[in-house]
Each structure stands twice: as C-alpha cells, then as structure tokens.
PASEBA-1860 file (N, C-alpha, C; in nm, 3 decimals):
! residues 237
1> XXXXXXXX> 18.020/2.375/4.406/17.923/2.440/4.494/17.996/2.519/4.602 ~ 17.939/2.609/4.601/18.015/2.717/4.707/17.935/2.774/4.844 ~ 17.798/2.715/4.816/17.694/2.763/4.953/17.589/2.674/4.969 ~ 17.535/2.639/5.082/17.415/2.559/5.075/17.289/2.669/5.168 ~ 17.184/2.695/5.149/17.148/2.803/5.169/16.957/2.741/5.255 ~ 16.904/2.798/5.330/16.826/2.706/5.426/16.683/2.742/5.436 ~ 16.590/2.706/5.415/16.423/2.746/5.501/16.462/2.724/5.678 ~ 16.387/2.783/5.709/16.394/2.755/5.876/16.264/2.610/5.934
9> XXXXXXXX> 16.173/2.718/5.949/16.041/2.622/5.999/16.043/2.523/5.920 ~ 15.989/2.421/5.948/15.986/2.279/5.924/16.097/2.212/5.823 ~ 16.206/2.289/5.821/16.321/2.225/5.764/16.433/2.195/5.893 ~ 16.465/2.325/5.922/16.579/2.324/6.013/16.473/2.310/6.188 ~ 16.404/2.379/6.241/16.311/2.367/6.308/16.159/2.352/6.319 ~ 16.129/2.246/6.333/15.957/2.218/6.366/15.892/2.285/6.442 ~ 15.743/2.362/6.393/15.673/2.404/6.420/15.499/2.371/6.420 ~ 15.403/2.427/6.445/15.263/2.404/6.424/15.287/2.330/6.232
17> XXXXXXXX> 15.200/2.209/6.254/15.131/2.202/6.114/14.994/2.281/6.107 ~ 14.915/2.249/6.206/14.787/2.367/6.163/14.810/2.492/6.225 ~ 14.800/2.615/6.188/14.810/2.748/6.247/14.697/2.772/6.293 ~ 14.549/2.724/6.305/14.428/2.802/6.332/14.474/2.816/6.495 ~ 14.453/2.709/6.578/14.433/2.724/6.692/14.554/2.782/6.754 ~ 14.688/2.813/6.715/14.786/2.894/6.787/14.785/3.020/6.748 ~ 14.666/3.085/6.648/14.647/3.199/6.615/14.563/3.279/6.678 ~ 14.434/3.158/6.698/14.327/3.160/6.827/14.395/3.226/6.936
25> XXXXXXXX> 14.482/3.150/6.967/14.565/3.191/7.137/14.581/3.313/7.132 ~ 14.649/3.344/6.972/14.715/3.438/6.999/14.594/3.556/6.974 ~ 14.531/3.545/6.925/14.413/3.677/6.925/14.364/3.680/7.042 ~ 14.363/3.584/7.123/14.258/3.619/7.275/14.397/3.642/7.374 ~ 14.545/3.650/7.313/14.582/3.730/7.424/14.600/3.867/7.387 ~ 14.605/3.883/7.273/14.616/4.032/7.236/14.489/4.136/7.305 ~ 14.349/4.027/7.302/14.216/4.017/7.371/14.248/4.059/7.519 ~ 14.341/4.016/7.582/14.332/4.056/7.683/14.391/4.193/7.723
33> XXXXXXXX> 14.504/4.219/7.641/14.636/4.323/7.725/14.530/4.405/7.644 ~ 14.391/4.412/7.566/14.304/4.535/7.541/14.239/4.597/7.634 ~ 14.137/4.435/7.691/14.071/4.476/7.837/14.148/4.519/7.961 ~ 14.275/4.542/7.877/14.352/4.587/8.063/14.315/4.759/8.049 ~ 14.311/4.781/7.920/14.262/4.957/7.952/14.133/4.965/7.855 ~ 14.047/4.897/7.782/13.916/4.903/7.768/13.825/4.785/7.797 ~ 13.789/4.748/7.932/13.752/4.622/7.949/13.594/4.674/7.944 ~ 13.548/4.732/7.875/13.403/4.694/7.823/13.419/4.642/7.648
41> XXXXXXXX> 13.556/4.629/7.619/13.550/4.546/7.486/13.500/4.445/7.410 ~ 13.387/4.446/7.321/13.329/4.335/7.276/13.429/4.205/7.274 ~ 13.387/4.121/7.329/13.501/3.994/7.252/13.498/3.916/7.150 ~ 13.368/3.968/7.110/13.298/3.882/6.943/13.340/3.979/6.851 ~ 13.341/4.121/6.916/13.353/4.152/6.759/13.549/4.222/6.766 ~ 13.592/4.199/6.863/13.754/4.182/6.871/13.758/4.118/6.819 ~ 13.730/3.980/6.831/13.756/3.866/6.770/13.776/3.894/6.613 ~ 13.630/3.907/6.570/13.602/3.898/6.441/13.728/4.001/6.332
49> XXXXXXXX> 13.737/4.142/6.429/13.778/4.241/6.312/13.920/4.198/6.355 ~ 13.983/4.154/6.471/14.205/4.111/6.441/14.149/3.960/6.339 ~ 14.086/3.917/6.328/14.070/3.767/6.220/14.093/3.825/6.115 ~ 13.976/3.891/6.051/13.983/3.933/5.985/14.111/4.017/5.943 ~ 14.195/4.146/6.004/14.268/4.181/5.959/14.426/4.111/5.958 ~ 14.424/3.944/6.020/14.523/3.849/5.987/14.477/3.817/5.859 ~ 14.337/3.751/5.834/14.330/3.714/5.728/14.308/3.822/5.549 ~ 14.357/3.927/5.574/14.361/3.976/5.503/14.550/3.991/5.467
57> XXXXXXXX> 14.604/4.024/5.600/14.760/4.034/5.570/14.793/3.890/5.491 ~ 14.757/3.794/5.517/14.780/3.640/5.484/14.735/3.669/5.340 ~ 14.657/3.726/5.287/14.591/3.680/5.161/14.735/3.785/5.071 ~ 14.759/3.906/5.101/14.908/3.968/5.066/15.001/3.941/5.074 ~ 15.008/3.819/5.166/15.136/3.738/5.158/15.113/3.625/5.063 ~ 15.039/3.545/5.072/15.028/3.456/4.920/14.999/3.498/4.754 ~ 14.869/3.578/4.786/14.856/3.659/4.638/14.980/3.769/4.611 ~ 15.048/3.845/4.639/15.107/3.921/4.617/15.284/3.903/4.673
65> XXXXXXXX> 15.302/3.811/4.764/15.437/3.780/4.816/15.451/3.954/4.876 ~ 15.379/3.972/4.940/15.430/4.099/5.033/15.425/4.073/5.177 ~ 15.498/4.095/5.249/15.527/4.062/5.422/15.461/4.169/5.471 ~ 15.341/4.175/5.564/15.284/4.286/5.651/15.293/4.234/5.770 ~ 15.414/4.334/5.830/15.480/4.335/5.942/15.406/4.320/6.057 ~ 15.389/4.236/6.161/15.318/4.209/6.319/15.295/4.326/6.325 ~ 15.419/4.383/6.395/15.408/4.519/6.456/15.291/4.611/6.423 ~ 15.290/4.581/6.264/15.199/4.716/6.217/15.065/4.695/6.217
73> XXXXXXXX> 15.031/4.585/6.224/14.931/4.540/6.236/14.875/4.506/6.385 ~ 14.949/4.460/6.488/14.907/4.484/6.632/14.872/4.614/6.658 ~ 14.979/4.726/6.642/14.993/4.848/6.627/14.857/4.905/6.570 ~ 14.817/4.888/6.506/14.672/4.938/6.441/14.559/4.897/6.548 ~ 14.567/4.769/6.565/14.447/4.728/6.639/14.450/4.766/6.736 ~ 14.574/4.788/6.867/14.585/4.883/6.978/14.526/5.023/6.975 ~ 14.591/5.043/6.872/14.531/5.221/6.830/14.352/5.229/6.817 ~ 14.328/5.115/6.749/14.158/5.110/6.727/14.116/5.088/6.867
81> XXXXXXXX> 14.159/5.037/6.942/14.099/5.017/7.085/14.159/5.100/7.162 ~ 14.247/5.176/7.190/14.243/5.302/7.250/14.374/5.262/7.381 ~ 14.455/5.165/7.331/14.597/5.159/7.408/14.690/5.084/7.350 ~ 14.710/5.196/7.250/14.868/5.179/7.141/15.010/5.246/7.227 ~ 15.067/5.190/7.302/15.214/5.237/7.392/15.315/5.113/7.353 ~ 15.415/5.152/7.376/15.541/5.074/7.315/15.519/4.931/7.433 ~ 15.470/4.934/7.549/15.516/4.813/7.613/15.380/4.732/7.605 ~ 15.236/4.774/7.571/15.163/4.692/7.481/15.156/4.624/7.382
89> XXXXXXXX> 15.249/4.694/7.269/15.316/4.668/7.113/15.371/4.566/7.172 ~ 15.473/4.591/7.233/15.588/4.426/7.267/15.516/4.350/7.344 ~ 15.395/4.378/7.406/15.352/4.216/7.477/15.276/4.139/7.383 ~ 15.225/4.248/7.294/15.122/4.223/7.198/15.211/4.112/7.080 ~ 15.323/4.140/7.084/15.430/4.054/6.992/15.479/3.933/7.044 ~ 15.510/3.926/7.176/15.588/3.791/7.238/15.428/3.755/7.264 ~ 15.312/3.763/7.296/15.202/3.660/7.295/15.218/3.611/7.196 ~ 15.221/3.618/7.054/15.193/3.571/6.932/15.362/3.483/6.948
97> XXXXXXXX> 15.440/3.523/6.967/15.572/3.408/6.972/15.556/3.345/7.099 ~ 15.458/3.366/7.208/15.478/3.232/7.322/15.388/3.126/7.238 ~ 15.294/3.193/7.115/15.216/3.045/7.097/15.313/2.958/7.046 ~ 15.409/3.023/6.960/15.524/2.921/6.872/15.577/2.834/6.978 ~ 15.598/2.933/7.086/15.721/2.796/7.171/15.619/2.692/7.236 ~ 15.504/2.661/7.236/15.408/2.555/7.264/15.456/2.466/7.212 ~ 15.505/2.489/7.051/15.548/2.360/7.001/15.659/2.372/6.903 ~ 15.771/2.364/6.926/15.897/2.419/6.862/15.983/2.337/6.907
105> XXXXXXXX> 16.053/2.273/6.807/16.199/2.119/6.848/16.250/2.142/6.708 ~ 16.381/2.075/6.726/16.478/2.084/6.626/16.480/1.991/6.520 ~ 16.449/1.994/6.421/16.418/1.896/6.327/16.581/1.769/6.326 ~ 16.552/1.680/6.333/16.611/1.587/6.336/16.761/1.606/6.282 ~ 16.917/1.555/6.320/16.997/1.617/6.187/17.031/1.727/6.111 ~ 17.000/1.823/6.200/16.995/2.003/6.120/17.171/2.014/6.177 ~ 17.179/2.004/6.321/17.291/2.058/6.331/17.416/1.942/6.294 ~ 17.392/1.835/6.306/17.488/1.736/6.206/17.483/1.770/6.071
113> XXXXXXXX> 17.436/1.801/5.997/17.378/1.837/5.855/17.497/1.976/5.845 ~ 17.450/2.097/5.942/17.505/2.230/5.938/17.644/2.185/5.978 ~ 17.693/2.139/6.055/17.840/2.154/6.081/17.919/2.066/5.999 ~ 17.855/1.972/5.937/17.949/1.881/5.802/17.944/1.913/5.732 ~ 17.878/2.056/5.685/17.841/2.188/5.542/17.949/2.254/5.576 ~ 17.939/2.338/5.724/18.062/2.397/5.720/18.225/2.334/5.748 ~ 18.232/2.216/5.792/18.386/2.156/5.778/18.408/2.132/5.646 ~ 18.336/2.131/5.532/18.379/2.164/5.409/18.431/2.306/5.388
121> XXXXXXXX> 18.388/2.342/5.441/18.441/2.531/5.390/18.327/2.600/5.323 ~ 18.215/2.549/5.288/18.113/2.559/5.237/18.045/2.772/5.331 ~ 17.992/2.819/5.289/17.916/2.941/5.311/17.772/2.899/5.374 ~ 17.723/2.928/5.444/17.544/2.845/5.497/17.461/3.016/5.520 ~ 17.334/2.986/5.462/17.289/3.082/5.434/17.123/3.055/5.464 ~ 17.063/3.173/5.495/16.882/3.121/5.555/16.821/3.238/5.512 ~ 16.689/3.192/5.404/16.577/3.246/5.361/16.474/3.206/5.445 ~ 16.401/3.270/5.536/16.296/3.284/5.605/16.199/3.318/5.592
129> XXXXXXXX> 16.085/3.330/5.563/15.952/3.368/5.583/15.895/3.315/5.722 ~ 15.895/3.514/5.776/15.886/3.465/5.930/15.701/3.461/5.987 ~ 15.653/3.366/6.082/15.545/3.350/6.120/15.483/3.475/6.169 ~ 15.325/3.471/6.055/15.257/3.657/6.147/15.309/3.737/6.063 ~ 15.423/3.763/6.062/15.542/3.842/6.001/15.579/3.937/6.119 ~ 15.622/3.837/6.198/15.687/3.867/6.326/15.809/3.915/6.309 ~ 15.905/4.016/6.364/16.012/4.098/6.312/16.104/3.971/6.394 ~ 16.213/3.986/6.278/16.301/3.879/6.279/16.419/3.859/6.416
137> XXXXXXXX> 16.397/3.963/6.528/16.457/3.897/6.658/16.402/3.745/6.683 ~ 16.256/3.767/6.647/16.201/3.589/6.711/16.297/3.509/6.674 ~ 16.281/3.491/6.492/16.330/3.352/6.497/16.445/3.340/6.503 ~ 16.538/3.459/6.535/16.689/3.459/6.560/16.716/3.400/6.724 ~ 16.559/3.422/6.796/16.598/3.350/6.904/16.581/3.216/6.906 ~ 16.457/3.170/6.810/16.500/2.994/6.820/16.609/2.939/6.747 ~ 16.695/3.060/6.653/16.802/3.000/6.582/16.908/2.950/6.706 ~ 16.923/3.069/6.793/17.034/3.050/6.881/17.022/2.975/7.012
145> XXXXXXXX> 16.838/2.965/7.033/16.817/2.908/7.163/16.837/2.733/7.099 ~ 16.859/2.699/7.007/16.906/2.558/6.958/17.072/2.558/6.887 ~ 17.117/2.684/6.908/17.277/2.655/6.862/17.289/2.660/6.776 ~ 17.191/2.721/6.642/17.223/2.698/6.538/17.344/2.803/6.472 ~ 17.301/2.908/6.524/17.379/3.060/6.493/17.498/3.030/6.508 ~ 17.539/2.913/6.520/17.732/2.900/6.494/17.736/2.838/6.352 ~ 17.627/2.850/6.292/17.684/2.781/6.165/17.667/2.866/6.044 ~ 17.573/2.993/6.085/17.531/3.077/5.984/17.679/3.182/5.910
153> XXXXXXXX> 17.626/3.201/5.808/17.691/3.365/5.788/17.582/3.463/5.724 ~ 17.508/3.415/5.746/17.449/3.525/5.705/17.255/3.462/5.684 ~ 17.203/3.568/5.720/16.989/3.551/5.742/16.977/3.662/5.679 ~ 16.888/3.598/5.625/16.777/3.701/5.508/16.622/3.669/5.599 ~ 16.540/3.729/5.614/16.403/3.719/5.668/16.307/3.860/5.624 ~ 16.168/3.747/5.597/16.045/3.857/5.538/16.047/3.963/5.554 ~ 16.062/3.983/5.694/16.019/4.119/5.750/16.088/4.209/5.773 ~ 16.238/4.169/5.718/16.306/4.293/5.694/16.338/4.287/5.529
161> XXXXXXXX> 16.315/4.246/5.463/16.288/4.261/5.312/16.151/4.329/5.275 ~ 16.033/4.259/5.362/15.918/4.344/5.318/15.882/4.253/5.200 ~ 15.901/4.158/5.183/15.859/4.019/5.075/15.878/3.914/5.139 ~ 15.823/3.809/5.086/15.804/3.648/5.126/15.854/3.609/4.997 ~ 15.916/3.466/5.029/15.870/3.391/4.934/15.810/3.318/4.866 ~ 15.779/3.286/4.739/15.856/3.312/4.623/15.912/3.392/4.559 ~ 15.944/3.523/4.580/15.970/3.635/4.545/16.096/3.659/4.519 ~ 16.148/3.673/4.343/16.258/3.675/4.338/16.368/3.754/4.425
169> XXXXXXXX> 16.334/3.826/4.457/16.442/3.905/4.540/16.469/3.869/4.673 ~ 16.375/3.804/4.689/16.467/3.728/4.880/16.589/3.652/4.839 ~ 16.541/3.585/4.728/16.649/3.524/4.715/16.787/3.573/4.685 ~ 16.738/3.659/4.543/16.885/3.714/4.525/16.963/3.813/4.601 ~ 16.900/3.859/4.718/16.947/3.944/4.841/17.030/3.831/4.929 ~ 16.987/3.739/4.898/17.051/3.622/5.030/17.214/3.567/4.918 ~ 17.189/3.547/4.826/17.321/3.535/4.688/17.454/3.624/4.707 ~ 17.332/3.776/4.735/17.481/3.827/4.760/17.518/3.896/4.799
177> XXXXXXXX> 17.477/3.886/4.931/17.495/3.881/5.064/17.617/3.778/5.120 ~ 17.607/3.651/5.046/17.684/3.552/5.008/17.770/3.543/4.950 ~ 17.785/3.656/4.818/17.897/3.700/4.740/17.877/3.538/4.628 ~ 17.758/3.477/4.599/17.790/3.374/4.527/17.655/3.395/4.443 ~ 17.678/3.296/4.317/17.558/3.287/4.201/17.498/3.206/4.189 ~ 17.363/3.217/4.191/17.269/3.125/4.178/17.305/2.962/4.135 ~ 17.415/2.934/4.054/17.455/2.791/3.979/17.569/2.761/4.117 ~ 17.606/2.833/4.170/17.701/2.793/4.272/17.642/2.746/4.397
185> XXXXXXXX> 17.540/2.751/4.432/17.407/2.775/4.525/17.312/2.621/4.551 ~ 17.257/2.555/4.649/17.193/2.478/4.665/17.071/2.523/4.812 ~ 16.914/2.562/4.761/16.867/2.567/4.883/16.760/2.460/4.874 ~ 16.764/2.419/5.027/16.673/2.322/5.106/16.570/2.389/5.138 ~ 16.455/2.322/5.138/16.286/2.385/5.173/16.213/2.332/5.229 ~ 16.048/2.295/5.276/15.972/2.226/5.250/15.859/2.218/5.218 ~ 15.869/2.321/5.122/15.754/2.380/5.069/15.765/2.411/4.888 ~ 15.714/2.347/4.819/15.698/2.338/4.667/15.672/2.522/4.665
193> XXXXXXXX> 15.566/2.530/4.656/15.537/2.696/4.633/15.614/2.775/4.686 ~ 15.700/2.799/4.797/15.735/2.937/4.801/15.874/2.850/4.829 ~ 15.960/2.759/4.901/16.080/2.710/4.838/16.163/2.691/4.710 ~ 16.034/2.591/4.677/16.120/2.524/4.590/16.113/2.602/4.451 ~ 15.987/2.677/4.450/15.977/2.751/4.290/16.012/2.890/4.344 ~ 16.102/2.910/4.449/16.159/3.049/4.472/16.291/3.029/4.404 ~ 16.333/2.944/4.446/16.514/2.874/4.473/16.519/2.846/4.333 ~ 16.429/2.788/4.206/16.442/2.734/4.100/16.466/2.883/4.009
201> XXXXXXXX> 16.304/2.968/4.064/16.327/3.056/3.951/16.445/3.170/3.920 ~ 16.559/3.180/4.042/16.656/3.273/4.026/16.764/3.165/3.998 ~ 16.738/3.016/3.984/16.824/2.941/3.910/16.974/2.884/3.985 ~ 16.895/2.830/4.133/16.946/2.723/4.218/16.872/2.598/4.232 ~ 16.974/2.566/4.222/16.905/2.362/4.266/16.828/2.387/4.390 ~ 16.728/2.310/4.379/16.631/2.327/4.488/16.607/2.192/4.568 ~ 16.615/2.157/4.720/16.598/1.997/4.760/16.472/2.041/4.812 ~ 16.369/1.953/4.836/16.255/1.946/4.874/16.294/1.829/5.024
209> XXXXXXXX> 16.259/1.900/5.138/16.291/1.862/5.261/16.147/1.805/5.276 ~ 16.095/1.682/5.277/15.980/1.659/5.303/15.949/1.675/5.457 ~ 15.800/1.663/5.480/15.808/1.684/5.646/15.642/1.711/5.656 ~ 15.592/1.673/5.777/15.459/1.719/5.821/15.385/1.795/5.750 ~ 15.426/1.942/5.770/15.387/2.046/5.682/15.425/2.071/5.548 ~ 15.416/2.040/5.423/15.460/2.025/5.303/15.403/2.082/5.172 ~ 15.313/2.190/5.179/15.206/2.237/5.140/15.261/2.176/4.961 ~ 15.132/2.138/4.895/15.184/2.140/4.752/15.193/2.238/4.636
217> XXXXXXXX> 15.195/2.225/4.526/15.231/2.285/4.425/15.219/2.269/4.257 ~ 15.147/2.269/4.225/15.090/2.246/4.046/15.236/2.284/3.967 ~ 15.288/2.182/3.904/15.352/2.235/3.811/15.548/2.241/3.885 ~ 15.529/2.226/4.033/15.645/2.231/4.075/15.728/2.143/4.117 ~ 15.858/2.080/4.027/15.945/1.969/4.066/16.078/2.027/4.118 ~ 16.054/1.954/4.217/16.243/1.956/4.285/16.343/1.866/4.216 ~ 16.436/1.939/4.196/16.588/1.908/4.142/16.608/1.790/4.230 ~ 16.568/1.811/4.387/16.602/1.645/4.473/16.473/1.658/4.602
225> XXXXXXXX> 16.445/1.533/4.623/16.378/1.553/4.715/16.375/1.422/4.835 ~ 16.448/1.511/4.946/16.507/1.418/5.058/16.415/1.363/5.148 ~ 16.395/1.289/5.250/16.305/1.248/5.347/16.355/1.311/5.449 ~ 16.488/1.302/5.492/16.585/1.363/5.612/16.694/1.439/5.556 ~ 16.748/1.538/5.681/16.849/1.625/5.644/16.939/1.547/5.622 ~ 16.935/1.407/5.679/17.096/1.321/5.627/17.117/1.295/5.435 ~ 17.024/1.329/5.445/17.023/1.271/5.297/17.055/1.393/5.204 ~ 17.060/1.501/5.255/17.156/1.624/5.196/17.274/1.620/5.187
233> XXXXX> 17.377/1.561/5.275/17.509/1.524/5.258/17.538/1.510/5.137 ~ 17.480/1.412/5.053/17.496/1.342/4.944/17.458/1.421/4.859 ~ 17.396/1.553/4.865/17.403/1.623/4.701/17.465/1.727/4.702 ~ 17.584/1.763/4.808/17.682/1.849/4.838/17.769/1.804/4.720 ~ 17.809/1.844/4.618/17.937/1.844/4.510/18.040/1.935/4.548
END
C-alpha cells in the first residue's frame, strides 16, 4: 500500500447529523442581508423559492452526482432580489459556513490515525463532498483550524471538480494527483453510497468509518468496516 486516502465530514471531522435546521439558519440569514436593500421582501415566499432552489441543487447532487456550486446559486437569488455585489455574495457564503461551526469537533483519533499513516512514509489524500457545495476555502479552513493540513498532500473537493461522490472521477483525479493506482490505494468513509461504492468502483479497498451520520446503501459492502479511526491502523499493509 502506498496511500491511505480520506472523507472529511463525519470521518475525519464531525458535523450536523440532521441538515434541516442549520439550513433553516442559513436561509433566514441570507433572508436578511436581502432586507438590507429590499426590506419589503416577502419572507414566506423567500423562504419558499431559496428551499426550493436548495432542494433542487440537492436532488443533482444525488440523482446525477453533479456539484452546484453555493456561489451560483446565492448569486442567483441576490440577483432575483435586486442586490447581487461581491460583498453580499461573500456574506451570503460565510452565513451558510457560520451554521457549520455551531457544531464542528474533531472526530476522535483522526490526527493520531494521520500522523502514524504518515511516519510510515505512506501519501494521505482527501475526497470531499463539500456542504451546500460551498467552494472549498471552507473546509480547508476546518482542515487547518484543527491541524490537520500537516498531514495532507494533496485535496480533491466537489466544487472544484464540479462532481460529488460516487462519481468515478473524483476519485481517479485524487489517484493521480497521488501518482498511485487504485490496488495501491485504501479510502476511509462513512457513507455506503457515495464512499464506499465510490472507492470500490475505481477499485480501492474501501473502510466503512461508522459514525452518527451513516446514511445506508442496497447492495453495498465494505472491504472493512471500523467503529474508530484506531482501528484503521490495523488494515495499513
């Protein structure tokens, strides 16, 4: 084995198990920086049409494994309400990442886990599918605001691929990027559907990181499936 390769959220860092109500937040602050220049804005039917056009990007990210970028989508709804400017866009973006830091801690053993990967000599590598499809400064800041970014060589994330996973090509962009092949390769997940049958189908061992959020999967078995990151040690060859 020549790389061990990573999910972020609820593997390496914990996040929301339910998304409704930190999505809530985040639509009624976007709700607000509207009424700062159209405050006769409905708030029922704000409400209704950014729901709606999350829950439509969401349905393109599962049915289709396509990433529709925050930006472009805040960006639209500013424009529909009549104050699309670059320093609305960015507040309109860190509201939707202050809901994350409400509840964001380091999953148990990530950075004992990461630095006994790399005192092997081992390569460490991260497939992301980022929240919203928030452009990937965010989660590069909870990588580093927990220390992790000394262990990386290298991040792959949705939203600059423009795919999620399961989608063969996140993966094989993150391979080799890595300069290594799928049989040389081990990634950790915690998610059957877009982990573990991402990581399988370009033909890496896949560990199933159990955890809170664990969504399931018809038809999908992990090669290993750990309770804790300690228990990855042990399928390092």
């Amino acid at each position: 084995m020549k790389a061990v390769l990573f999910d972020l959220g609820h593997t390496l860092i914990d996040y929301y198990c339910d998304w409704k109500g930190p999505e809530e937040r985040g639509i009624a602050k976007i709700y607000e920086i509207v009424r700062e220049t159209s405050p006769k804005t409905d708030h029922d039917e704000f409400n209704a049409y950014l729901t709606q056009r999350l829950q439509h990007a969401r349905s393109m990210k599962y049915d289709q494994y396509v990433e529709v970028p925050l930006v472009d989508l805040i960006g639209e709804v500013l424009e529909r309400y009549g104050c699309l400017d670059e320093d609305s866009l960015q507040r309109g973006l860190e509201a939707f990442y202050g809901v994350l830091l409400e509840d964001r801690r380091l999953v148990d053993g990530a950075v004992e886990l990461l630095s006994s990967i790399k005192e092997r000599g081992l390569t460490i590598g991260l497939i992301s599918d980022v929240a919203w499809g928030l452009p990937s400064e965010f989660p590069m800041r909870d990588i580093t605001h927990f220390g992790l970014d000394a262990y990386f060589d290298d991040y792959v994330f949705s939203t600059d691929v423009g795919l999620r996973k399961p989608h063969p090509k996140i993966f094989k962009i993150a391979l080799s990027n890595l300069g290594v092949q799928a049989s040389e390769a081990m990634y950790v997940g915690n998610s059957l559907a877009q982990d573990i049958k991402g990581a399988q189908g370009v033909g890496m061992r896949a560990v199933l990181k159990c955890s809170a959020f664990c969504p399931q999967a018809d038809g999908v078995v992990p090669d290993h499936t750990v309770a804790n990151l300690g228990e990855v040690e042990g399928l390092i060859e």
